[in-house]
PALOBA-824007 format. One line per 2 residues: number of its first residue (from 1); for each residue x, y, z of C-alpha. Coordinates in steps of 0.1 Angstrom, whole numbers. Example, Ala and Ser with C-alpha at 12.3 -4.5 7.8 and 13.67 -1.06 7.14 Angstrom:
2
1	123 -45 78  137 -11 71
REM end
This chain:
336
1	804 -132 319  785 -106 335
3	793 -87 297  781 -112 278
5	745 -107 302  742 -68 293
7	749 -76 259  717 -103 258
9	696 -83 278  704 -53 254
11	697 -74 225  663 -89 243
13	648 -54 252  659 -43 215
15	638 -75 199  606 -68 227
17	608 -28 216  601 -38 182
19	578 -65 182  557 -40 204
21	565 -14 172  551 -38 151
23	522 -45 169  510 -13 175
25	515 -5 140  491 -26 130
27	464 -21 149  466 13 146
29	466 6 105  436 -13 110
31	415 11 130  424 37 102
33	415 12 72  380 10 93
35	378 43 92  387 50 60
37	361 21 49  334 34 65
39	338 65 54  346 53 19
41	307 40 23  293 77 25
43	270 83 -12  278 105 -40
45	240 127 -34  224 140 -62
47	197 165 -64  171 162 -87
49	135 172 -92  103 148 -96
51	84 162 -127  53 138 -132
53	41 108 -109  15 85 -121
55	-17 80 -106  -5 47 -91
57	27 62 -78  46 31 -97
59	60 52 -118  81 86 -113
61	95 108 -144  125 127 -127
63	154 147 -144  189 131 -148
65	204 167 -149  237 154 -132
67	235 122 -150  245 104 -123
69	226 72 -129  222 52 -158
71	195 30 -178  188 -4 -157
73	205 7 -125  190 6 -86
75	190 38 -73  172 53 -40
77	150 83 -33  160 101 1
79	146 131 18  163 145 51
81	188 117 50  166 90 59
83	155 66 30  124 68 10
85	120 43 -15  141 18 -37
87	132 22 -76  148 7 -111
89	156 33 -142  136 17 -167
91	147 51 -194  168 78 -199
93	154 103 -226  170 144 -231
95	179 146 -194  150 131 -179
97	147 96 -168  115 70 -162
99	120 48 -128  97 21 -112
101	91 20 -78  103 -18 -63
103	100 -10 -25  90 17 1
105	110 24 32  92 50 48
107	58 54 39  57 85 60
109	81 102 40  64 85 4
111	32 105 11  53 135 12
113	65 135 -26  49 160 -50
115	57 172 -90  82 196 -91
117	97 181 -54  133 180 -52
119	154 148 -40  183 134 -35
121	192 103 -55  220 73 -45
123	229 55 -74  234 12 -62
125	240 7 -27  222 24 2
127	237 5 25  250 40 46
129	215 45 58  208 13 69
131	228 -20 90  246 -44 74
133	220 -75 82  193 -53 63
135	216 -43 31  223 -81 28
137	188 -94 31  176 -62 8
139	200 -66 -15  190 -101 -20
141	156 -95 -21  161 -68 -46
143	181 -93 -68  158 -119 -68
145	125 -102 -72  129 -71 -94
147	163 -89 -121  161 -75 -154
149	173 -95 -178  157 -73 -208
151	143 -36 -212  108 -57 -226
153	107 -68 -190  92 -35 -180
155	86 -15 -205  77 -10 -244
157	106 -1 -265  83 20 -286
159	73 41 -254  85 52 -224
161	64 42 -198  37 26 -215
163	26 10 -179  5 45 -173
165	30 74 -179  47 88 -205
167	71 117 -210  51 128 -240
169	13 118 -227  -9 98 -214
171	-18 63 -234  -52 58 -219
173	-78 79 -201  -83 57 -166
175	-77 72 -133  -75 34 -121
177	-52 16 -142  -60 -20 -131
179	-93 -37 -141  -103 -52 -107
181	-111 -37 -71  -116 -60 -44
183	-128 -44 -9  -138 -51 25
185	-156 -26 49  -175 -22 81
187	-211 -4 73  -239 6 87
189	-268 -7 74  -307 7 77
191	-334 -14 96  -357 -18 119
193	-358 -24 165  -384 -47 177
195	-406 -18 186  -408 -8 148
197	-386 20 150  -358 27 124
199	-321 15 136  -290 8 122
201	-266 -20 127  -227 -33 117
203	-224 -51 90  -196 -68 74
205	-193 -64 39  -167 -77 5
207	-172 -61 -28  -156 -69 -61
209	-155 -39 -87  -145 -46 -125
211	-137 -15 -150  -155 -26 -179
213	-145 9 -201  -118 41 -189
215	-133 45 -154  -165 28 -157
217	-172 -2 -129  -195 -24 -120
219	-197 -41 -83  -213 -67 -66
221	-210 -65 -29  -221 -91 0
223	-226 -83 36  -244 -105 65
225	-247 -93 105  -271 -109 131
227	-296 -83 153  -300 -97 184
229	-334 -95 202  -351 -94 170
231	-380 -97 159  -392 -101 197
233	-366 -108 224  -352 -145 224
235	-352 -146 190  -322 -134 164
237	-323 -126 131  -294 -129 102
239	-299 -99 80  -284 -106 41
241	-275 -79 19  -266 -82 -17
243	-262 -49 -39  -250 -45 -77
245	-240 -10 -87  -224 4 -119
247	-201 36 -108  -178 61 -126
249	-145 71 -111  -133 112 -108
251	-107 129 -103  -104 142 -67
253	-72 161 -50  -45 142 -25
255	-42 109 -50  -83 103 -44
257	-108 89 -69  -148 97 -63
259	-172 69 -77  -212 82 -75
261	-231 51 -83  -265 39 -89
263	-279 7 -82  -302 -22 -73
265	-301 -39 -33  -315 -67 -18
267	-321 -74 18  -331 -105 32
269	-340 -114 66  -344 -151 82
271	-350 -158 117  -363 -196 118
273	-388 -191 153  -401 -158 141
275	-440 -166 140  -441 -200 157
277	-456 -204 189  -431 -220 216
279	-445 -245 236  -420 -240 264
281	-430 -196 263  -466 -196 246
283	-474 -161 229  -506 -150 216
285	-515 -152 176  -515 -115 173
287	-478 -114 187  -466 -138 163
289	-485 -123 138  -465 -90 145
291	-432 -110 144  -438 -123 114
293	-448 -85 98  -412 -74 114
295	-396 -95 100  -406 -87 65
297	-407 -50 70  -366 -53 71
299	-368 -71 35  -363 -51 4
301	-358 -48 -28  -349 -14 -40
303	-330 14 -68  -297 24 -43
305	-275 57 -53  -247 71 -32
307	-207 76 -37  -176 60 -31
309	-139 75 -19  -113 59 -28
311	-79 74 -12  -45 56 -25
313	-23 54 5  6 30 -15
315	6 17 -46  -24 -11 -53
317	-40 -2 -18  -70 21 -8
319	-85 31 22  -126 28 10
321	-156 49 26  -193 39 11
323	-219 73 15  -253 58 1
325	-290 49 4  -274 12 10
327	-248 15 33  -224 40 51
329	-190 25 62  -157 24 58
331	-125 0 53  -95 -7 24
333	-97 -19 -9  -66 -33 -32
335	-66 -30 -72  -49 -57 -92
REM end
């Protein structure tokens, strides 16, 4: 009997000892498969060099010395390990390749990239750089919103990038490649204090420019504030102003465009008790008299001149400043 015990208590520790084997086994497999899938995720890196970037920054010419991407594929811009943008390949031609910019990461880092810069390129995933909820939802949005089903989806066979770059040249002479220019700015606008001396108030202000030719635009622009305390105190008055200019766009360094223009304003001014006597606060004629020549003082019709800055700081958006006889102000403007 008490045999037959040792030999089931040998045989029980034998089974325990390798169950516990087993175990441990494999979760010590599965913490090295982890491992060895995350670092199975590191990129392949590859250095090349940006040799032209368009005036929109939509589209980069880069070399494909290592040739370690191919004709349709995703890859990724990165500087300092940390991600800079998301593009397509929309060409490959003797080394070099022609890739369209589909989303920014770091606009920080964007600003940063010159001709002749060098960067590293992931081809597909990026998904080391970034969590797993964000390579899901990125990857999706990629799918979805930048597909190619065709190379005519982008680009003309017959060119590279006939969108505004090309390997060989340029296909048209505009600075601005899109027709329209919508902004929207704070100014300071010229007029007149209740005691006749010159002032200037905030104004809001939209403008919408069109490129009739290569760099030449015409713009209307609306603006409307309300001066308080004018023409006498108690009474406001809505100032209007409406401006058309033609302008032509320049060249200027840091991804800037100057536009000197000339044109014709007009300013209106209504203030409904300017000049009517109040029965509740009498006022003598001559004071309402010198409301009512106030008041038209601030109107005018006039030839305006000045300059506009356009600075891109992403692709399709500006930040705007106005330097004229009209207006001096500042806020963003988007082409499309």
């Amino acid at each position: 009997m008490f045999n037959a015990l040792k030999t089931a208590s040998y045989l029980l520790f034998g089974i325990l000892l390798t169950v516990s084997n087993l175990f441990g086994q494999s979760v010590i497999d599965e913490v090295d498969d982890s491992s060895s899938n995350f670092a199975a995720d590191a990129p392949s890196l590859a250095t090349e060099r940006i040799e032209r970037i368009s005036q929109s920054k939509r589209i980069f010419i880069i070399t494909n010395a290592n040739a370690s991407f191919d004709k349709g594929d995703f890859i990724s811009l990165v500087l300092g390990n940390e991600l800079v943008s998301r593009a397509i390949v929309a060409k490959i031609h003797d080394g070099r390749a022609g890739i369209k910019i589909v989303k920014i990461y770091s606009l920080k880092l964007w600003n940063t990239l010159r001709n002749a810069m060098e960067v590293q390129i992931i081809r597909g995933d990026d998904s080391y750089f970034i969590n797993l909820k964000k390579r899901r939802k990125k990857d999706k949005d990629d799918a979805g919103a930048t597909l190619i089903q065709d190379e005519e989806d982008l680009f003309n066979e017959k060119t590279l990038l006939e969108d505004d770059l090309s390997l060989e040249d340029n296909k048209t002479n505009r600075l601005i490649k899109q027709d329209n220019v919508i902004s929207a700015y704070v100014g300071r606008i010229e007029a007149q204090d209740q005691d006749g001396n010159s002032a200037r108030y905030n104004q809001i202000n939209a403008a919408w420019a069109y490129q009739l030719e290569d760099n030449i635009f015409v713009e209307g622009s609306y603006g409307q504030n309300v001066i308080k305390d004018f023409p006498s105190t108690g009474l406001d008055t809505k100032l209007t102003n409406l401006t058309f200019k033609a302008k032509y766009a320049f060249q200027a360094p840091f991804y800037s465009f100057l536009l000197p223009y000339v044109g014709f304003q007009v300013v209106n001014a209504d203030s409904p008790g300017a000049g009517v006597q109040d029965s509740s606060n009498p006022v003598s004629e001559e004071d309402l008299a010198n409301e009512s020549a106030r008041l038209e003082d601030i109107k005018k019709n006039t030839v305006v001149f000045g300059v506009t800055l356009l600075k891109r700081l992403v692709p399709g958006w500006f930040f705007r400043a106005d330097l004229g006889s009209d207006i001096i102000g500042g806020g963003f403007a988007l082409e499309f």
